[in-house]
MIDRENZA-132126 format. One record per residue (C-alpha): residue number from 1; residue in three letters; chain; x, y, z. Coordinates in steps of 0.1 Angstrom, whole numbers. Example, Ala and Ser with C-alpha at 12.3 -4.5 7.8 and 13.67 -1.06 7.14 Angstrom:
// MIDRENZA-132126
+-----+-----+----+-------+-------+-------+
|   i |  aa | ch |    px |    py |    pz |
+-----+-----+----+-------+-------+-------+
|   1 | ALA |  A |   123 |   -45 |    78 |
|   2 | SER |  A |   137 |   -11 |    71 |
+-----+-----+----+-------+-------+-------+
// end
This chain:
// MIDRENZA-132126
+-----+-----+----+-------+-------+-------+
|   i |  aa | ch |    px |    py |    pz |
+-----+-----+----+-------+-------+-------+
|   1 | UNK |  A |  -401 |  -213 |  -865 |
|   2 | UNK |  A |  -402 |  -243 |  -839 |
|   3 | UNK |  A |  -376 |  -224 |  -822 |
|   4 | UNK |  A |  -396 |  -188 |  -819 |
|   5 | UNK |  A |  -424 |  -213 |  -808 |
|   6 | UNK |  A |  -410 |  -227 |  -776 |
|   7 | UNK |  A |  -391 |  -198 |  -766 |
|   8 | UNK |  A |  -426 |  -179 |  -770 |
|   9 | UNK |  A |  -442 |  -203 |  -747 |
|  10 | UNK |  A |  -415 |  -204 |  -718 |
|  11 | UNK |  A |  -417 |  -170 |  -724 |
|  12 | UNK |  A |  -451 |  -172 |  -716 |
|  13 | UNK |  A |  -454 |  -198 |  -690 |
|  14 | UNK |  A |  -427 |  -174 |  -672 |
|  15 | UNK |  A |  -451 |  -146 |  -673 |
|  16 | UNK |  A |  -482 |  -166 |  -662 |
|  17 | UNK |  A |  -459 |  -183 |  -637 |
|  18 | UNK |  A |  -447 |  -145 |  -622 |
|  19 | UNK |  A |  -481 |  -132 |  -623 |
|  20 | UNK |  A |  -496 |  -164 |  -601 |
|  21 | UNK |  A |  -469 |  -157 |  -574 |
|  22 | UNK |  A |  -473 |  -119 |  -574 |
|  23 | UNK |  A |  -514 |  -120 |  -571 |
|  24 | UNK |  A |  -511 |  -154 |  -546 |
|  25 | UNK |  A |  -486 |  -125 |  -527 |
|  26 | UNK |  A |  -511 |   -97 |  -526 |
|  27 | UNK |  A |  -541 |  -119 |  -517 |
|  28 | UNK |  A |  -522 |  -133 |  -487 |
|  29 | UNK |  A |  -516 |   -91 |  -479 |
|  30 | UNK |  A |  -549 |   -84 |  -481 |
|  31 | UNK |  A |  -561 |  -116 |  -463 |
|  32 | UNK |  A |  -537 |  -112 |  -429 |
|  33 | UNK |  A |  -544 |   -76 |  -432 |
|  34 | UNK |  A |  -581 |   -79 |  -428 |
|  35 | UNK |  A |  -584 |  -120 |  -409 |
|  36 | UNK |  A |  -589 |  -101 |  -378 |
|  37 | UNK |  A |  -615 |   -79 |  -385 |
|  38 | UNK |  A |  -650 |   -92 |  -388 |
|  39 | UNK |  A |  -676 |  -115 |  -373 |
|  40 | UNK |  A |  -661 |  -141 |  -352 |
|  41 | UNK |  A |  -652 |  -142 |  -321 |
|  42 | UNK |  A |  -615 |  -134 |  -316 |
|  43 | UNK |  A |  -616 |  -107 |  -337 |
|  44 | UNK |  A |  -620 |   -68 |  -339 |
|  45 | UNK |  A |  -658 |   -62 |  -338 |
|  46 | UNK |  A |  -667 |   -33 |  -367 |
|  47 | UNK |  A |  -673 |     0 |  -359 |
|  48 | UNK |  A |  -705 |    20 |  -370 |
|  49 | UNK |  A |  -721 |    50 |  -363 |
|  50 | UNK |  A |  -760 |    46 |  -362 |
|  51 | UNK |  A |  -788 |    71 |  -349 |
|  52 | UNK |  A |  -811 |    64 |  -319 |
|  53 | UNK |  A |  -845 |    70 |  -328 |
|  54 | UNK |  A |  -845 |   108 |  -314 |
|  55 | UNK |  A |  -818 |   110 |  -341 |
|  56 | UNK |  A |  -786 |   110 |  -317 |
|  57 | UNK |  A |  -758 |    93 |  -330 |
|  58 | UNK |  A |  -741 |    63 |  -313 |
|  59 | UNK |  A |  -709 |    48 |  -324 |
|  60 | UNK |  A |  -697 |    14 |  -313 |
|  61 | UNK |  A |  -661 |    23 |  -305 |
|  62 | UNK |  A |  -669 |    50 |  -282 |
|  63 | UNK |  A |  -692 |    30 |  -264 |
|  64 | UNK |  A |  -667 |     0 |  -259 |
|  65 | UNK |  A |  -637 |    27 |  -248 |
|  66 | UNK |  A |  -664 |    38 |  -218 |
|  67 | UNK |  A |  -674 |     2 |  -213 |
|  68 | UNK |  A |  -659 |   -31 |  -198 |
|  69 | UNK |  A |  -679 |   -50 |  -219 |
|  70 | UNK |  A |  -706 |   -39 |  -249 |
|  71 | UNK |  A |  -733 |   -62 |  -259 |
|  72 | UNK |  A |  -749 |   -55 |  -294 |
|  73 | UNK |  A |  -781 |   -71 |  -298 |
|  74 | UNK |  A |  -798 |   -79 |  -335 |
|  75 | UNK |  A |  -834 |   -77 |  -330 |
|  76 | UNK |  A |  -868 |   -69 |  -349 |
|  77 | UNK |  A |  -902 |   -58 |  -337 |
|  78 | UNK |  A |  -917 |   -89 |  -366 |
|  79 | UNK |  A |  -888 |  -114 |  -351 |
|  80 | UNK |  A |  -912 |  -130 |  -317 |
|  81 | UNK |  A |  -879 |  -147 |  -303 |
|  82 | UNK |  A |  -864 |  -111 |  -306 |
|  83 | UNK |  A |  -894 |   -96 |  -286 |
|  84 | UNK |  A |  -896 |  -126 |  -267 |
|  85 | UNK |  A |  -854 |  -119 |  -253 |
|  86 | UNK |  A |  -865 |   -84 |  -246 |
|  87 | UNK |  A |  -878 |   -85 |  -208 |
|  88 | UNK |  A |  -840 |  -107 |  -204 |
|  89 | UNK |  A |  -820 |   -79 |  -211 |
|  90 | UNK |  A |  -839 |   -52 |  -196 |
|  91 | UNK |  A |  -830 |   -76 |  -164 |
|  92 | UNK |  A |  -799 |   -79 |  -175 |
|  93 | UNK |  A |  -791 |   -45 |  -182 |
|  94 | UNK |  A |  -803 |   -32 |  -145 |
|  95 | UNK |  A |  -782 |   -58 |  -131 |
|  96 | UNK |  A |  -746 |   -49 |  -148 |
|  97 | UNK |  A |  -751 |   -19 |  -160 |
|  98 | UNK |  A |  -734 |    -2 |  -131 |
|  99 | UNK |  A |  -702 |   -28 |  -136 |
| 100 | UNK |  A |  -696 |    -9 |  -167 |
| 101 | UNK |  A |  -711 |   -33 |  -191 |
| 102 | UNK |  A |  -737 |   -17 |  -218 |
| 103 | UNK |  A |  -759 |   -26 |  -244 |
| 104 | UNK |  A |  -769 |   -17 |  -277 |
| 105 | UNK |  A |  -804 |   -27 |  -295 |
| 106 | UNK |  A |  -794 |   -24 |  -331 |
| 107 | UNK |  A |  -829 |   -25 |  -344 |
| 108 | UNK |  A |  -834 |   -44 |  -380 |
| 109 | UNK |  A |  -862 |   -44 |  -407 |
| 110 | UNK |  A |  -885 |   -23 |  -390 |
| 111 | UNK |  A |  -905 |    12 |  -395 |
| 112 | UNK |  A |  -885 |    33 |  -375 |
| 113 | UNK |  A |  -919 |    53 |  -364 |
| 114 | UNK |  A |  -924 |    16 |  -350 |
| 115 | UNK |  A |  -898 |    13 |  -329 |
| 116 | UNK |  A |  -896 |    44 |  -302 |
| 117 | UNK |  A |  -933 |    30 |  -288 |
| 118 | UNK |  A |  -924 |    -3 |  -288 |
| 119 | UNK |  A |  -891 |     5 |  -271 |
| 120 | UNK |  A |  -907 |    25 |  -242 |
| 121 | UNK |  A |  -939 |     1 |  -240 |
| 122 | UNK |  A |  -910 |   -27 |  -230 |
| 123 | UNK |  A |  -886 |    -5 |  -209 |
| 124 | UNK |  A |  -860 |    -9 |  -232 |
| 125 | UNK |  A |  -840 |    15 |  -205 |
| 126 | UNK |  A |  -803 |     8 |  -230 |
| 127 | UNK |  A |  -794 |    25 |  -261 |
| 128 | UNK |  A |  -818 |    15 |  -294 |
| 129 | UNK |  A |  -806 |    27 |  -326 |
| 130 | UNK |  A |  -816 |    14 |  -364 |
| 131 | UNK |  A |  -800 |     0 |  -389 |
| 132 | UNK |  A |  -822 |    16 |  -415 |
| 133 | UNK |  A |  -802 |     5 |  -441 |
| 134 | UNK |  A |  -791 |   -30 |  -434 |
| 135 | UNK |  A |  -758 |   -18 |  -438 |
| 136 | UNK |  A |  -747 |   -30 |  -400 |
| 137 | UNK |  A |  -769 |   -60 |  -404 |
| 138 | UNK |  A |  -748 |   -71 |  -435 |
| 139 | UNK |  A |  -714 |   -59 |  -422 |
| 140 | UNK |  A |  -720 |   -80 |  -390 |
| 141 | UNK |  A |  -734 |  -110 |  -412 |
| 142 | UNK |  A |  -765 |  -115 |  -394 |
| 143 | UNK |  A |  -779 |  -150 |  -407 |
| 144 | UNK |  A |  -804 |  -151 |  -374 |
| 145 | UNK |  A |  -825 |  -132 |  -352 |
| 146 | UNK |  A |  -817 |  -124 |  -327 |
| 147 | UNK |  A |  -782 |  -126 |  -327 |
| 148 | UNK |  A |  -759 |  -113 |  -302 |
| 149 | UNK |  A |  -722 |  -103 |  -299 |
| 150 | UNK |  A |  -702 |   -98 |  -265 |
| 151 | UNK |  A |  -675 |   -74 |  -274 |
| 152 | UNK |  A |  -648 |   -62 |  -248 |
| 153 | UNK |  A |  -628 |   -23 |  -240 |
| 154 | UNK |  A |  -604 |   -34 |  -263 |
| 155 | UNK |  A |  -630 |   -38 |  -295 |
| 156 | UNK |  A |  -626 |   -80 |  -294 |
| 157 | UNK |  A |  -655 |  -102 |  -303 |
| 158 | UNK |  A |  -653 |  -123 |  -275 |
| 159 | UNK |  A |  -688 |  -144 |  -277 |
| 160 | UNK |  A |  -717 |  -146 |  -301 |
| 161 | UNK |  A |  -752 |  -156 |  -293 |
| 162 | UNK |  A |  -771 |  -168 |  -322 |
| 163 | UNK |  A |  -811 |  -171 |  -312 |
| 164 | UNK |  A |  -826 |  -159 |  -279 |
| 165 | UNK |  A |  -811 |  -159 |  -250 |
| 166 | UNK |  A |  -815 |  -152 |  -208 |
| 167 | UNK |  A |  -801 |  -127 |  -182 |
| 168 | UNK |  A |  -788 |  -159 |  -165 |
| 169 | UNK |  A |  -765 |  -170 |  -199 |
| 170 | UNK |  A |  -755 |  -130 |  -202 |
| 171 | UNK |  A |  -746 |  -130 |  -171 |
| 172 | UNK |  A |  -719 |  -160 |  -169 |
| 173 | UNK |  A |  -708 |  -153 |  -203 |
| 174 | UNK |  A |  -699 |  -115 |  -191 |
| 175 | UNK |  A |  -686 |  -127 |  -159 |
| 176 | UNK |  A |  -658 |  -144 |  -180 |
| 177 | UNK |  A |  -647 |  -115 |  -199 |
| 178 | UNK |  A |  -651 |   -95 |  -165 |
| 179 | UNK |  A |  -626 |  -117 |  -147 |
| 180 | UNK |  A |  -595 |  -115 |  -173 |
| 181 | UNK |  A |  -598 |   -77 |  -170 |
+-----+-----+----+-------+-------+-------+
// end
């Protein structure tokens, strides 16, 4: 009976043992197939598809492949540092747009009915879309307003901006990513 006993528990412990390298092996798949897509700078920025408030789609990757550089901006009518950044990137925007550099208001927490006014009242001349859903918001981890990320062509994060910012700090931070091209 002592006998049936220990072999049952190396038999066991040989299982468990198996079982802990086989999941520890999976996890490490999973983990180094997805550790360069997300958030952070370095790796591939998410796609998404969201609608503009005239209800014209835009999607992310289709902008960077026309684009040396995309900006996406996090922003909110009820966030006043978000409102505050706006007249910045309009500046911004008029200065590089024609160096093939874009950017794209993704529009958080708001009424959408809300936005299109407030959009044209502050010559927000770029792309606007909404993130009705907060399902861009969560995918990009937005802990902040505003938050921005400076993506290249090849769909890299390559900066993050977390609070307001100026055309001046845009500016040298896209001259960088201009230069290695």
């Amino acid at each position: 009976m002592v006998k049936n006993f220990i072999r049952q528990r190396r038999w066991l412990s040989l299982l468990m043992a198996t079982l802990f390298v086989v999941t520890a092996g999976v996890w490490m798949q999973v983990g180094s197939a997805t550790e360069n897509i997300g958030p952070q700078i370095g790796n591939q920025a998410p796609d998404f598809t969201l609608n503009t408030p005239a209800a014209e789609n835009i999607n992310l990757y289709h902008l960077m492949k026309e684009n040396q550089v995309t900006l996406v901006n996090f922003w909110g009518i009820w966030c006043p540092y978000c409102v505050d950044e706006i007249p910045e990137f309009v500046k911004f925007y008029q200065q590089y747009h024609h160096r093939q550099v874009e950017v794209l208001a993704v529009n958080v927490g708001d009424n959408p009915k809300d936005v299109p006014p407030f959009a044209k009242k502050n010559k927000m001349i770029f792309p606007v879309v909404i993130d009705k859903s907060n399902t861009v918001n969560s995918r990009y981890q937005i802990s902040g307003f505003p938050t921005t990320f400076i993506i290249d062509r090849q769909g890299k994060i390559r900066d993050i901006i977390i609070g307001a910012t100026n055309s001046s700090i845009l500016a040298a931070k896209v001259e960088m990513v201009l230069k290695e091209k």
